[in-house]
C-alpha positions in Angstrom: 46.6 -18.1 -62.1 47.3 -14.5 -60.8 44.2 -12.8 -59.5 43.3 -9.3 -60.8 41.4 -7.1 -58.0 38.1 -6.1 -58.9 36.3 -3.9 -57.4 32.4 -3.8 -57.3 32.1 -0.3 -58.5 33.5 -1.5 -61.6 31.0 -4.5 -62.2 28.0 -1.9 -61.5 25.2 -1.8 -63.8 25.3 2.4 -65.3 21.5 2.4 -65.1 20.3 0.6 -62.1 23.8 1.4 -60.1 23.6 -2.4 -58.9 25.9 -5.2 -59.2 25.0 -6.6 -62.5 22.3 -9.0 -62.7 22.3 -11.1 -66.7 25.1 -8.8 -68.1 25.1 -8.1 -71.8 26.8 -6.3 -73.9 25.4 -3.6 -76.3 27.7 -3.0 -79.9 29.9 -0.1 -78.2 31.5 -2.1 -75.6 29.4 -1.0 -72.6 27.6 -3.4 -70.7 24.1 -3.6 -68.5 21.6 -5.3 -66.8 19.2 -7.4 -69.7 16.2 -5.9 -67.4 17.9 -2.3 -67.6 18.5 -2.6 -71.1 15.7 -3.4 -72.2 13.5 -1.3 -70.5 15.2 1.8 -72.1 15.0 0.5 -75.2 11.1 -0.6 -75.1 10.9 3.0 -74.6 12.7 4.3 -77.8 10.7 1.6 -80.2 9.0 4.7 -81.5 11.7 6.3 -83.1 13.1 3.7 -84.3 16.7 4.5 -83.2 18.2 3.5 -80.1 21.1 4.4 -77.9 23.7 3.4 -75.3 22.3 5.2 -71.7 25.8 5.4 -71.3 28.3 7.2 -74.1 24.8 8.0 -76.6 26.1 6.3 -79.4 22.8 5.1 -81.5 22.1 2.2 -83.5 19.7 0.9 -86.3 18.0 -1.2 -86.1 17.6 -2.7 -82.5 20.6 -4.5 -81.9 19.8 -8.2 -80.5 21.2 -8.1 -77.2 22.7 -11.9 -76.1 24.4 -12.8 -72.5 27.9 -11.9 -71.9 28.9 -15.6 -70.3 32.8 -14.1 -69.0 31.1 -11.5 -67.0 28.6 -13.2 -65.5 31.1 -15.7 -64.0 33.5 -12.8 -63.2 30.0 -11.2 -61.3 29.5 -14.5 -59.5 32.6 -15.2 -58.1 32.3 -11.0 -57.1 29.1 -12.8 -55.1 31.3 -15.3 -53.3 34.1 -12.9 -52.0 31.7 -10.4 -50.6 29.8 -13.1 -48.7 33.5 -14.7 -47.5 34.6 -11.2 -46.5 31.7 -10.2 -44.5 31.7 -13.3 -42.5 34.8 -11.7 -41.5 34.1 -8.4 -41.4 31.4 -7.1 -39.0 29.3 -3.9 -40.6 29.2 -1.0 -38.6 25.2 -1.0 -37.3 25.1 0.6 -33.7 25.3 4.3 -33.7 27.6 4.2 -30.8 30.0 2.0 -33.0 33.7 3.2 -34.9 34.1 3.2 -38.3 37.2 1.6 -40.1 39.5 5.0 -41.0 40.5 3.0 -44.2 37.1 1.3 -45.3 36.0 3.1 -49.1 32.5 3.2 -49.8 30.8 0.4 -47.3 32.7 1.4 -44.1 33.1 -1.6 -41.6 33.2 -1.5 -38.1 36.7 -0.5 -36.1 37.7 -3.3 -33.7 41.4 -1.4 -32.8 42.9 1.6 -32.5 46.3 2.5 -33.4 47.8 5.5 -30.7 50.3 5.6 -33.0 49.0 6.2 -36.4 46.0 7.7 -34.4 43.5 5.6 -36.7 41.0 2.8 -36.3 41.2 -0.3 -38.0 38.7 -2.8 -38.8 39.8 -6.7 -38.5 40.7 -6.4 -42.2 43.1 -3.5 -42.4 44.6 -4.2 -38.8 46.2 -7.4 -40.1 49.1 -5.5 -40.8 49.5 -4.4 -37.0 49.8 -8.3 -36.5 52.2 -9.2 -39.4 54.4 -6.4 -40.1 57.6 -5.8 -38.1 57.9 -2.4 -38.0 54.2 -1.8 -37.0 54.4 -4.5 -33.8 55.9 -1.7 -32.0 52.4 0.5 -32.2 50.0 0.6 -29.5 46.9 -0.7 -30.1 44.0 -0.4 -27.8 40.4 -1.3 -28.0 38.5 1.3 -30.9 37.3 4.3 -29.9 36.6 7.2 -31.0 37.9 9.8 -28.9 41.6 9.1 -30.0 42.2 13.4 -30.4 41.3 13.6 -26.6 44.5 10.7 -26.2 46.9 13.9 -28.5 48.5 16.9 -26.7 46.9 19.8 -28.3 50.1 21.5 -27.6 52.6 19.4 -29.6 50.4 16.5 -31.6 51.8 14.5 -30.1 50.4 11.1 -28.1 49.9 11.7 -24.0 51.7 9.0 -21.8 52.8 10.7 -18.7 51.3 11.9 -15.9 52.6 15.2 -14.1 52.2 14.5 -10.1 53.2 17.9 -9.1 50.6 19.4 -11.4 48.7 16.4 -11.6 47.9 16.6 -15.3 48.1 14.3 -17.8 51.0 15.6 -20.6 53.3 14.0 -23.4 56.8 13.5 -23.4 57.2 17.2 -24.9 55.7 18.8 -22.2 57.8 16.9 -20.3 60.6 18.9 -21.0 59.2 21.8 -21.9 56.9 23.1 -19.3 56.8 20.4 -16.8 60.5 20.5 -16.9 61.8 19.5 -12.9 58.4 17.9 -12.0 57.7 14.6 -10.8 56.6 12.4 -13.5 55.3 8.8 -13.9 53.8 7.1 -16.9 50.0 7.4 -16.9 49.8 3.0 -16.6 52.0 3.4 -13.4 49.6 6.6 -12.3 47.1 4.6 -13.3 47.7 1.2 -11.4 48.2 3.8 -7.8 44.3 5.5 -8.5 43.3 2.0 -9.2 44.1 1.2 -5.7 42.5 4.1 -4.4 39.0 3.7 -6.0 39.4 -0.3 -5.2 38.9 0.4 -1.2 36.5 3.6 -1.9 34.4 1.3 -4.2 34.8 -1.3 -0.3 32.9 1.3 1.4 30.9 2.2 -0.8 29.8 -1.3 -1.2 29.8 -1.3 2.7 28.0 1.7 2.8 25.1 -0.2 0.1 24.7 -3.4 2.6 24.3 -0.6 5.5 21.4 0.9 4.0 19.8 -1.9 2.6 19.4 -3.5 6.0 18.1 -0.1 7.1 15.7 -0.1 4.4 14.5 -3.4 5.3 14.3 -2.1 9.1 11.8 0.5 8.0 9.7 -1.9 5.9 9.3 -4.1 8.6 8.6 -1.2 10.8 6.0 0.3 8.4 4.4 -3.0 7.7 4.5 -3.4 11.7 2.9 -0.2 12.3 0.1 -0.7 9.4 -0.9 -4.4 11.0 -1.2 -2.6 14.1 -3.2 0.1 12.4 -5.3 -1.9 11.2 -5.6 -4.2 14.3 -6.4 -1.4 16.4 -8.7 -0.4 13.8 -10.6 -3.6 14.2 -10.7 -3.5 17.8 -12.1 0.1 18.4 -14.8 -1.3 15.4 -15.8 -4.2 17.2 -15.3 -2.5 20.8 -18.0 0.4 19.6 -20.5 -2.1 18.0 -20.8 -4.1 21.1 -21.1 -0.9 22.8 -23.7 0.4 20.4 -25.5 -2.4 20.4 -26.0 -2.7 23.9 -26.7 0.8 24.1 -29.5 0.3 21.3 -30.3 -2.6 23.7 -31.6 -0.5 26.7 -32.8 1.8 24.5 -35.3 -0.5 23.7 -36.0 -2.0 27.4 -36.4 1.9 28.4 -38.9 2.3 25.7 -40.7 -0.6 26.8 -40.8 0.2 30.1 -42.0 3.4 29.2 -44.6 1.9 26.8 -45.8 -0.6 29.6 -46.1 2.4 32.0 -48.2 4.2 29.5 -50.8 1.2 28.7 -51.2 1.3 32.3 -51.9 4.5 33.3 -54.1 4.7 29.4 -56.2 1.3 31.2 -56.5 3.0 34.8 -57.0 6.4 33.1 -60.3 4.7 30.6 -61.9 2.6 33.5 -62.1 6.4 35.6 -63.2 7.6 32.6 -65.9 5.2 32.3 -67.0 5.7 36.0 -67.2 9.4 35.2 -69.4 8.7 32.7 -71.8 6.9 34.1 -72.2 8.8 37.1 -72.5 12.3 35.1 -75.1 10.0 33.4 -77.3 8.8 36.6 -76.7 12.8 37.9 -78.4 14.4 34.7 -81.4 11.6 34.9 -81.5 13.0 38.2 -81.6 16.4 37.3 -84.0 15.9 34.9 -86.0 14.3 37.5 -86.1 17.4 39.9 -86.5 19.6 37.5 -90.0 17.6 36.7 -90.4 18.0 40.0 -90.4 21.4 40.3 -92.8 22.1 38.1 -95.5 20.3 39.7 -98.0 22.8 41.2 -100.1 20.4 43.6 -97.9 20.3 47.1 -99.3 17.0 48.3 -97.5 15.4 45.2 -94.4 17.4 45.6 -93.6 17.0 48.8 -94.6 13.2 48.7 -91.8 13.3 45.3 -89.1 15.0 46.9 -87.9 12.5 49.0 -87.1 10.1 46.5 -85.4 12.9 44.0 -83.2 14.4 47.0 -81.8 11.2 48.2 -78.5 11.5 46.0 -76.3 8.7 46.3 -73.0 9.9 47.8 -69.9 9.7 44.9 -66.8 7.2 45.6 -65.5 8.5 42.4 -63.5 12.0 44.0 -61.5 10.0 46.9 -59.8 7.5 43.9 -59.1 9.5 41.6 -55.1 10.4 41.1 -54.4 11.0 37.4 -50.6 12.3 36.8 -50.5 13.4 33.6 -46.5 13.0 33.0 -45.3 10.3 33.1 -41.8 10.1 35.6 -38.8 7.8 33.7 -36.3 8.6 35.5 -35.7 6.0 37.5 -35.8 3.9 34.3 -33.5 6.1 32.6 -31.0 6.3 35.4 -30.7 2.5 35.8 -29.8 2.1 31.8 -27.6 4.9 32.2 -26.1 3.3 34.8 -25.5 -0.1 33.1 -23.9 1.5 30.1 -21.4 3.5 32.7 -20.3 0.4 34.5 -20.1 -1.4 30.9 -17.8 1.6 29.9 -16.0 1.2 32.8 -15.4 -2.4 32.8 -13.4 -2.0 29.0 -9.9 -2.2 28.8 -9.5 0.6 26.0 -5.3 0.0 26.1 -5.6 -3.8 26.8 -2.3 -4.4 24.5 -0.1 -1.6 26.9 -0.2 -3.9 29.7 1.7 -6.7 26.7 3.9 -3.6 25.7 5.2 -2.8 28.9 4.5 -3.9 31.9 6.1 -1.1 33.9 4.1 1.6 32.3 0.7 2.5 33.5 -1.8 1.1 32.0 -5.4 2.0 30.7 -7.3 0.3 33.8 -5.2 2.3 36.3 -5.5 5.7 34.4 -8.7 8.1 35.8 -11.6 7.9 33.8 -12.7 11.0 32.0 -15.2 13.0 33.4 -18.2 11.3 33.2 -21.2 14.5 33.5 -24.3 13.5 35.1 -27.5 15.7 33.6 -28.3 17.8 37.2 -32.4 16.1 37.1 -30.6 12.1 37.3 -28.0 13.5 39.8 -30.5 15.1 42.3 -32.3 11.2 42.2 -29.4 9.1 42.7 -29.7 10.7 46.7 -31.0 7.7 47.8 -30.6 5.4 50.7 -27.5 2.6 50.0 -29.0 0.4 52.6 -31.8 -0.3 50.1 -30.5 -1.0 46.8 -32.8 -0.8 43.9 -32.9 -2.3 40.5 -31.1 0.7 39.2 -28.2 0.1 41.3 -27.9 -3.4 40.7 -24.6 -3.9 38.5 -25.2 -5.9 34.7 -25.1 -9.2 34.8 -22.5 -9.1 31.7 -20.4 -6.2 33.2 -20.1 -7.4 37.1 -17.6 -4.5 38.8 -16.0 -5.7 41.9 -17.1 -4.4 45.4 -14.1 -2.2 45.6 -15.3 -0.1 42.0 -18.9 0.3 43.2 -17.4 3.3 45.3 -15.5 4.3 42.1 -18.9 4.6 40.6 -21.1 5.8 43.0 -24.0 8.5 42.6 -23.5 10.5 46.4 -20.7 11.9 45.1 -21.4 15.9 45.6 -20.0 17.0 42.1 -22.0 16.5 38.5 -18.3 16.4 36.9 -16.2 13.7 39.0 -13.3 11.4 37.8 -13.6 7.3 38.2 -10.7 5.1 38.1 -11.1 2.3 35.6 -11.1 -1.0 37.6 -7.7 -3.0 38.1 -9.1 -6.4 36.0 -12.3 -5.4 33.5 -14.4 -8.5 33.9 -14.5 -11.0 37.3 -13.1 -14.3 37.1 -16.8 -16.2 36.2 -17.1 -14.4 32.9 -16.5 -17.3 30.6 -17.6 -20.3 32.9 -18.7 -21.9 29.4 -15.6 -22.3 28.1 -14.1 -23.6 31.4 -11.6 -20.7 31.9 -11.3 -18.9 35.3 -9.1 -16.1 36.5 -5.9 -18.1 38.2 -6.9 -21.5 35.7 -3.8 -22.9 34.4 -3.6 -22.8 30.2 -1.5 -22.9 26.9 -1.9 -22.6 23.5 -3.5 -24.9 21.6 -1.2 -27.3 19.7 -3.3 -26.9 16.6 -2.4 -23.0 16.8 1.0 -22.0 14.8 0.6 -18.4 14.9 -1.8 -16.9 17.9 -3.7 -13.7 17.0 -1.4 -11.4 19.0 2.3 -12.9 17.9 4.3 -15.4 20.0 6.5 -12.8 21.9 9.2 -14.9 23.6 6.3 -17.7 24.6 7.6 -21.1 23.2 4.5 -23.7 22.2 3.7 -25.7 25.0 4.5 -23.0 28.0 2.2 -23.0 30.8 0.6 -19.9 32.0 -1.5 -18.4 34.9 -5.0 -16.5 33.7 -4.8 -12.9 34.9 -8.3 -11.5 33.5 -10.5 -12.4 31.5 -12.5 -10.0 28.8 -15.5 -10.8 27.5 -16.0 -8.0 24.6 -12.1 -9.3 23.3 -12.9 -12.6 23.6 -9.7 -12.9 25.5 -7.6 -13.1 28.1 -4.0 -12.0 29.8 -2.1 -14.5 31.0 1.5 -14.5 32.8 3.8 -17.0 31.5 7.4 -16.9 33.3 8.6 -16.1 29.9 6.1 -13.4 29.1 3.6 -11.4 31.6 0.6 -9.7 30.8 0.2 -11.8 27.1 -3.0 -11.3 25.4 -4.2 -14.2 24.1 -7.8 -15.4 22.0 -9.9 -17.8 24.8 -9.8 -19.5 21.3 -6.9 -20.1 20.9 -6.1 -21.9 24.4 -6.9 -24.6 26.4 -6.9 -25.6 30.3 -4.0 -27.7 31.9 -5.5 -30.0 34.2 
């Protein structure tokens, strides 16, 4: 059976403008939806006469409407080949897609375009392209949209050469028009020699990529580096000044003691005089009292045998003992915290990790000390004998300097303002005799220890090393491995080779 073309415009309901849905057929020929239909009708059931919505021919009385059987089955199959064909045919959705150039009504999407016929086809209409003879000679290429940008605006007509004198892109016109006597290729031979070109620029380029990527790692390690470092150094200074402070609060309170205890004995000494005082001014004024009875008597016999016994004053021990100072002198007390605190200050390694740095450079124990000012009332007291040393300059017994520092620190110095050297090693080699560890004491790290406090630095697990110094307010200690000098390590983190 031949098939007759139908298109869906022509199986459209006239009312609803849809494909038709229980087609019937009204007395004039014309044919609707039963819904459609029906509705208008319902509408017109007051006058009695009715009408076709389409050509207004009227009819009386209401026809009866019954279902045209041909066209629904015409209408089905309709169905089926619209389905079939657009599980073929994909529908144009993306904005960035091409429309089929030949597509009426319901445009499809493009999949090719032809240079030639300068128009996009969608995988319906490009089947001619494919079966055809005398359209296999077009040149298709992928569908786009910019296929008047591929047309010489000079001579309409399509651009395939290239122009290496001018280097312009032109068409076989120009090519004998104005470019006439220049070097000309095609643009895919043009095409294949730039292709070339950007293949080893897009090679350094990539190079170029790996290059800075490994610098930006660089800098990330370096910043992540310098904050752990930050923040190391931050906890250091913290702990370094709470030790500090609290030692400091420390003889604060043994000064204020000290001063206390010298007050309650001078208040004791000063209340027992002030008792004696008392008394005596007491047995004086009953003696007073007595002479003045005395002298009122008028008979002489009894006054002159009286007088005796109110004349014989008892001579006063009170004025040869009494010494009452009524300030009270600390500075002796004061000077020998001061003291403490300045050979505790000196004894710190402030730069303990330079030494681990570089060993070459001068570290903070070598470097003067800032000046260190003496009030002018403490410096005028520290004149005293050295042969006799006193409890003030007797060095702490948790910051022991060596005997070649106590000159570094000593108060005959004729200058208030005067520069000490910090000592070589902070703390002497019996600072942690607890733990076992002495200054020359052989050690390692601990096998239990995978990453010490203050990194590895070139020191394999299991090196021996030599104990340097030793610092208490650290903790630690620097030790010279023959793979590492001068590395700072946690007394915690080590343990003695016997």
């Amino acid at each position: 059976m031949a098939f007759i073309p139908v298109s869906q415009d022509e199986l459209s309901c006239p009312i609803c403008l849809d494909l038709l849905k229980d087609p019937v057929t009204v007395p004039c020929g014309h044919s609707f939806c039963l819904t459609c239909i029906t509705g208008c009708w319902d509408q017109e059931d007051q006058k009695g006469v009715y009408s076709c919505p389409q050509c207004r021919e009227t009819f009386t009385p209401r026809p009866v409407l019954g279902r045209n059987t041909m066209l629904t089955e015409v209408v089905e199959k309709l169905k089926k080949t619209e389905i079939h064909s657009d599980d073929k045919v994909v529908c144009c959705t993306g904005a960035n897609d091409v429309e089929c150039d030949f597509c009426t009504g319901r445009k499809h999407k493009a999949i090719k375009s032809c240079l030639t016929c300068l128009v996009s086809y969608c995988e319906v209409h490009i089947q001619p392209h494919y079966e055809v003879p005398r359209f296999s000679k077009h040149k298709l290429v992928n569908a786009t949209s910019q296929l008047q940008e591929k047309i010489c605006s000079q001579h309409d007509r399509i651009i395939e050469l290239f122009c290496c004198t001018d280097q312009k892109l032109i068409c076989m016109l120009c090519s004998m028009d104005n470019h006439n006597g220049h070097k000309t290729v095609s643009a895919i031979a043009e095409r294949t020699k730039k292709q070339k070109k950007v293949a080893k620029t897009k090679v350094k380029n990539q190079t170029q990529i790996q290059q800075r990527e490994k610098e930006l790692e660089e800098v990330k390690q370096a910043l992540q580096t310098l904050k752990a470092s930050a923040q190391e150094a931050v906890e250091d200074t913290e702990q370094l000044f709470t030790e500090l402070i609290n030692f400091m609060q420390q003889k604060c309170s043994e000064v204020t003691e000290s001063i206390r205890a010298q007050e309650r004995a001078e208040v004791s000494r000063s209340e027992g005089l002030l008792e004696q005082l008392e008394l005596e001014i007491t047995k004086l004024k009953s003696r007073d009292a007595e002479m003045e009875k005395l002298l009122q008597k008028e008979d002489p016999i009894d006054f002159l045998q009286s007088i005796d016994a109110c004349c014989s004053l008892p001579v006063s021990r009170m004025h040869s003992c009494i010494t009452f100072t009524p300030h009270l002198s600390s500075t002796d007390i004061k000077r020998s915290a001061l003291k403490e605190i300045e050979q505790m200050v000196l004894g710190l390694n402030l730069d303990h990790k330079a030494t681990s740095h570089d060993s070459h450079q001068p570290s903070e124990s070598t470097r003067p000390h800032p000046k260190c000012v003496v009030p002018e009332r403490d410096h005028k007291a520290t004149s005293h004998d050295s042969h006799q040393p006193s409890e003030s300059t007797r060095p702490h017994p948790k910051c022991v300097v060596p005997e070649r520092d106590h000159k570094a620190i000593s108060h005959d110095s004729p200058s208030c303002e005067r520069k000490r050297p910090l000592p070589k090693y902070p703390l002497p080699e019996y600072v942690f005799p607890e733990r076992g560890f002495r200054v020359g004491d052989k050690v390692r790290v601990k096998a239990s220890v995978k990453s010490p406090h203050y990194g590895w630095r070139n020191v394999p697990h299991g090196s021996v090393g030599v104990i340097k110094s030793l610092m208490r307010l650290w903790s630690g200690m620097l030790v010279d491995f023959p793979e590492h000098t001068n590395w700072i390590a946690k007394t915690s983190a080590m343990e003695l080779v016997l």
